[in-house]
C-alpha positions in Angstrom: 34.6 72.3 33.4 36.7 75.6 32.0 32.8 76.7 31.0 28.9 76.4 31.5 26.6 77.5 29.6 23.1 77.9 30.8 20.0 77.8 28.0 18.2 80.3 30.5 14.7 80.1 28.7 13.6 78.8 24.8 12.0 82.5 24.7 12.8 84.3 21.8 11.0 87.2 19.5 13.6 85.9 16.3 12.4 83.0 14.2 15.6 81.8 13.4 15.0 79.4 10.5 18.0 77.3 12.4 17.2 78.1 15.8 18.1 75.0 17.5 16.2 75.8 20.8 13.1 76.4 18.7 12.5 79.6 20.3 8.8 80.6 20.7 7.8 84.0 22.2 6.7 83.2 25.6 8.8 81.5 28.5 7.8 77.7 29.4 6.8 77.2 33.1 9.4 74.8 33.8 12.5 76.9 33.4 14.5 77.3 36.5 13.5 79.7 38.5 15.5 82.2 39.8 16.6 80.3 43.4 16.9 77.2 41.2 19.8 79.7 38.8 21.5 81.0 42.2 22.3 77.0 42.6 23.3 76.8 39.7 25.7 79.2 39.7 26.7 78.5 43.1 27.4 74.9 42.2 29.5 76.0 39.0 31.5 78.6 41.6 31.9 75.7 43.7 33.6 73.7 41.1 36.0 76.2 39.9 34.5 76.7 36.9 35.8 80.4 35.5 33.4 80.6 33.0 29.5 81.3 33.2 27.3 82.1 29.7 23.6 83.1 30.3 22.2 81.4 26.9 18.5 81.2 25.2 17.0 81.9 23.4 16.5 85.2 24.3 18.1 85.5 27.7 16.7 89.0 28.1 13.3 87.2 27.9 14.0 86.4 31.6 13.4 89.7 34.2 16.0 88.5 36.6 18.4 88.1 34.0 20.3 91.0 35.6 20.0 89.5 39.5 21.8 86.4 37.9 24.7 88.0 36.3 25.3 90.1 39.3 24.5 87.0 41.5 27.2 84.3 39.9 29.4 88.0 39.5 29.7 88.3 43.1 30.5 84.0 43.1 33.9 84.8 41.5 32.2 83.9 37.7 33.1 85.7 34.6 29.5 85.9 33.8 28.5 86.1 29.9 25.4 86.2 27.7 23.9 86.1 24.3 21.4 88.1 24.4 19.1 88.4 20.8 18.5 91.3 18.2 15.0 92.3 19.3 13.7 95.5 21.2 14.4 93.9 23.8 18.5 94.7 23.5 18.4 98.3 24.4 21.5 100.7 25.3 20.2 100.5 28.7 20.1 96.8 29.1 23.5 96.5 27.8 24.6 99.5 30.7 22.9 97.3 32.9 24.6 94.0 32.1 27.7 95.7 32.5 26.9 97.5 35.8 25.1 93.9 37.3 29.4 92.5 36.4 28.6 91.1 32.9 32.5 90.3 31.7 31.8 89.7 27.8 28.5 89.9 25.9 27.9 87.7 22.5 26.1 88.6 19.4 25.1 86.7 16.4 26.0 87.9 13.3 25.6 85.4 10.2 25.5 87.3 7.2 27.4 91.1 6.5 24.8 92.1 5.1 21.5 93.5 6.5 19.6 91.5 3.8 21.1 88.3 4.6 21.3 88.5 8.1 17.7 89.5 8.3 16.4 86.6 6.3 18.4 84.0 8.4 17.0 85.4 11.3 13.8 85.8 10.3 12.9 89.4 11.6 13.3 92.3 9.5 16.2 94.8 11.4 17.9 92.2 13.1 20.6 93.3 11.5 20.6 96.9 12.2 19.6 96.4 16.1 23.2 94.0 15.9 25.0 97.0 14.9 23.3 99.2 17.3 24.7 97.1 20.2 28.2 96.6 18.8 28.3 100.3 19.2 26.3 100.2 22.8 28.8 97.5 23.6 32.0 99.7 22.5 30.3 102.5 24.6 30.5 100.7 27.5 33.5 99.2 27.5 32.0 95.5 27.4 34.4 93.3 25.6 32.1 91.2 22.1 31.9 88.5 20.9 30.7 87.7 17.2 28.8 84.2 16.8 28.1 83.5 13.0 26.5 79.9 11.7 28.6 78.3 9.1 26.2 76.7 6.4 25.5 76.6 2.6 24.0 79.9 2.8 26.5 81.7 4.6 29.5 80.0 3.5 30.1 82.4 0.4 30.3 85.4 2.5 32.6 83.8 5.1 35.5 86.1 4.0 33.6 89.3 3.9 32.4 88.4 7.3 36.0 87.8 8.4 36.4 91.2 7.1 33.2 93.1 8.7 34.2 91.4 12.0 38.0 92.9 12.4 36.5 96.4 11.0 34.0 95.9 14.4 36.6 95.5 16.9 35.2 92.3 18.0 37.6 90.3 20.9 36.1 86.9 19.7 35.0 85.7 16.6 32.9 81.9 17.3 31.9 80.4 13.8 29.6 77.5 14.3 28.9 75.1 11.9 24.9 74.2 11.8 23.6 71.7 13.6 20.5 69.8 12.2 18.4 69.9 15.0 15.4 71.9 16.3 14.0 74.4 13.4 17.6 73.5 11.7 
C-alpha cells in the first residue's frame, strides 16, 4: 500500500455533527496499545509502505502519540497526523510532533469562516485554535495539509475556501465529500 492510515483512538473533545468515528471524550479500552502500534508500524515499514497517518479522532487523545511518530520515524515512515482543534493542539505539541520526525500534519477546515466552521464542528473556537496551528505549523517548518468536508452546507463556500486555503500556504488541500455514516 502507498499509505496507512491508523484511527489511533474514537477520542475526541469536538462533536462533529459528521464525525464518522463518533468521537466521545474518553479513549475505549480496546484501542491498541502502544506495543500493539510499534507492530503496526513495523509491519507497514516491512511492507514498503512510505506513508504512515496517525488518525482519530483526536490522535492527541493518546499520550504516546509522540513515542509512535518517533517510533514508525525511525522505521523509515513518513509519519503524519490529524490531530483536532481542541486545547489539546498547543504550539508545543506541534514542536513536539515535529521534533518526535512528524513529516506533514493535517487540519480540518470546513467552512472560511469562524461561524461556520464552529457550527460544523460543534465547539465554539474551533476555528480560531485551526488558525492558531496553521501559524504554529509555519513556525516550525511542518509542511499542512487542509481537510475540508464537501456537503450541502459547505458546498456554497467551496470557492472562498479554495481562496482562504492558497492565502494559508497550505502544501495539500484534501476535500472529502461526506460520508453517511456514524453521527453523519
Amino acid at each position: 500500500p502507498f499509505l496507512v492510515i491508523w484511527e489511533t483512538t474514537q477520542a475526541c473533545d469536538l462533536v462533529c455533527r459528521h464525525c464518522r468515528a463518533s468521537a466521545q471524550p474518553l479513549r475505549n479500552e480496546t484501542e491498541l496499545t502502544t506495543d500493539e502500534g510499534r507492530e503496526v508500524l513495523r509491519q507497514a515499514a516491512e511492507m514498503g509502505t512510505p506513508i504512515f497517518i496517525l488518525s482519530g479522532g483526536d490522535p492527541l487523545k493518546r499520550p504516546d502519540l509522540f513515542h509512535l511518530v518517533d517510533f514508525g520515524a525511525g522505521l523509515g515512515l513518513r509519519m503524519a497526523t490529524i490531530p483536532a482543534a481542541t486545547p489539546l493542539l498547543t504550539e508545543d505539541a506541534v514542536r513536539r510532533l515535529k521534533e518526535a520526525g512528524l513529516s506533514q500534519m493535517a487540519l480540518s477546515l470546513d467552512f472560511p469562516t469562524a461561524e461556520g466552521h464552529d457550527s460544523f464542528r460543534g465547539v465554539p473556537g474551533a476555528y480560531a485554535k485551526t488558525m492558531k496551528a496553521i501559524d504554529w505549523a509555519h513556525r516550525h517548518r511542518l509542511p499542512l495539509q487542509i481537510n475540508t468536508t464537501l456537503c450541502g452546507q459547505s458546498l456554497p463556500y467551496l470557492r472562498d475556501m479554495a481562496g482562504l486555503v492558497k492565502r494559508l500556504g497550505i502544501v495539500f488541500w484534501e476535500v472529502f465529500y461526506l460520508v453517511p455514516m456514524g453521527r453523519g
